[in-house]
C-alpha positions as CSV (number, residue, x, y, z in Angstrom):
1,X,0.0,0.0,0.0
2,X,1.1,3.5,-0.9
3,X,0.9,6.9,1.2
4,X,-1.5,8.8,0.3
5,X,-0.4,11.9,2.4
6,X,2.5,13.7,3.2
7,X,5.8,12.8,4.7
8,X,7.6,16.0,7.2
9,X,11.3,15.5,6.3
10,X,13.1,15.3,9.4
11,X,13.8,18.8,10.9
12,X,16.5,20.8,9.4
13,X,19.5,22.2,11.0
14,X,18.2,25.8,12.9
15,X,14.6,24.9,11.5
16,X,12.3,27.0,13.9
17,X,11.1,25.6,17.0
18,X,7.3,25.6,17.5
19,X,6.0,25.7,20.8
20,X,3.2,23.4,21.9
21,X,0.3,23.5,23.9
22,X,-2.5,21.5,25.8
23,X,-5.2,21.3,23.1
24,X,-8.0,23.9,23.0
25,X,-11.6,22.4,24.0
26,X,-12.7,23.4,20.4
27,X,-15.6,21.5,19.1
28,X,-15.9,22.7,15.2
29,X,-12.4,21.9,14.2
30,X,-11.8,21.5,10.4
31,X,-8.8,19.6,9.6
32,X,-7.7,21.3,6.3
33,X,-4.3,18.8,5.7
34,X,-2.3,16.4,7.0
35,X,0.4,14.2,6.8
36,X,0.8,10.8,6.2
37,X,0.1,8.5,9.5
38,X,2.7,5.7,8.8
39,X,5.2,8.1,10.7
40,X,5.4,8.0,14.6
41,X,4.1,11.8,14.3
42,X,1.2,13.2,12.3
43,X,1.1,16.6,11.6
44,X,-3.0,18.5,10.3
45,X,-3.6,22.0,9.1
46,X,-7.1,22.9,11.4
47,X,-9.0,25.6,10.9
48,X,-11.9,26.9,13.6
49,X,-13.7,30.3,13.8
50,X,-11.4,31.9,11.0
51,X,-8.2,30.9,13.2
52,X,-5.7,28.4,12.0
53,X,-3.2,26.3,14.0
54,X,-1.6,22.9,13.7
55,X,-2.3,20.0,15.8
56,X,0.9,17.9,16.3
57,X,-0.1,13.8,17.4
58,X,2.8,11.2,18.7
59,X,1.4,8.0,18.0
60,X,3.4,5.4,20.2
61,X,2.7,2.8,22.8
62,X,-0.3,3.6,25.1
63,X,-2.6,7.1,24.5
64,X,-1.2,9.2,21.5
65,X,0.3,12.4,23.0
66,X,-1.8,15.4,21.3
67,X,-0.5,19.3,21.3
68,X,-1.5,22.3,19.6
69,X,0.2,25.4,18.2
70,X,-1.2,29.1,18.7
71,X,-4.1,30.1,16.7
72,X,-3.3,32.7,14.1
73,X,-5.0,34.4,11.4
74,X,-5.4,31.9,8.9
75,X,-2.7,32.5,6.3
76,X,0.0,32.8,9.1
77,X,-0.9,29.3,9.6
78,X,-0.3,28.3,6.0
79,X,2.3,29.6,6.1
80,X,3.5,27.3,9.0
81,X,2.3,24.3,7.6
82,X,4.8,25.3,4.6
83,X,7.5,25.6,7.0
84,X,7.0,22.0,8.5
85,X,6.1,20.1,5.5
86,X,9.7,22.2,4.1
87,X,11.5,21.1,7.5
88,X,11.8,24.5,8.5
89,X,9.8,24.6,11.5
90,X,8.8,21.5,13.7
C-alpha cells in the first residue's frame, strides 16, 4: 500500500522551534491537511472560527500524546504548515 499523504522530512538544522500547547476544547475543528500516519508523528492544518493552527499527534505505545500550536489568522498558519512540511519549522 502507498501513502497517500504527506511525509515531514526530518527537521532541518536551525529549522524553527514551534512551541506546543494543551489542546484547545474546540468542538468545530476543520482539519484542512495532513500528513501521512505511517510516521510515529502526524502533523493537520485545522482551521476553527477563522483561526488556524496545527495540531501535532505522537502516535506510540499507550494514548497518543496530542498538542497544539497558537491560533493565528489563517494565512500565518499556512504559512507554517509550509514551514513544517519544508522542514523548517517543527
Amino acid at each position: 500500500m502507498t501513502c497517500q499523504s504527506e511525509h515531514a522530512p526530518q527537521p532541518a538544522p536551525g529549522c524553527t522551534d514551534l512551541t506546543w500547547y494543551t489542546p484547545w476544547d474546540s468542538a468545530r475543528i476543520r482539519v484542512i491537511a495532513w500528513t501521512c500516519d505511517c510516521l510515529p508523528v502526524v502533523y493537520e492544518l485545522c482551521q476553527v472560527g477563522g483561526q488556524g493552527f496545527i495540531r501535532r499527534t505522537a502516535q506510540g505505545e499507550g494514548s497518543p500524546e496530542i498538542r497544539e500550536t497558537q491560533r493565528w489568522h489563517v494565512a500565518e498558519a499556512y504559512h507554517v504548515w509550509s514551514a513544517i512540511l519544508s522542514g523548517m519549522a517543527r
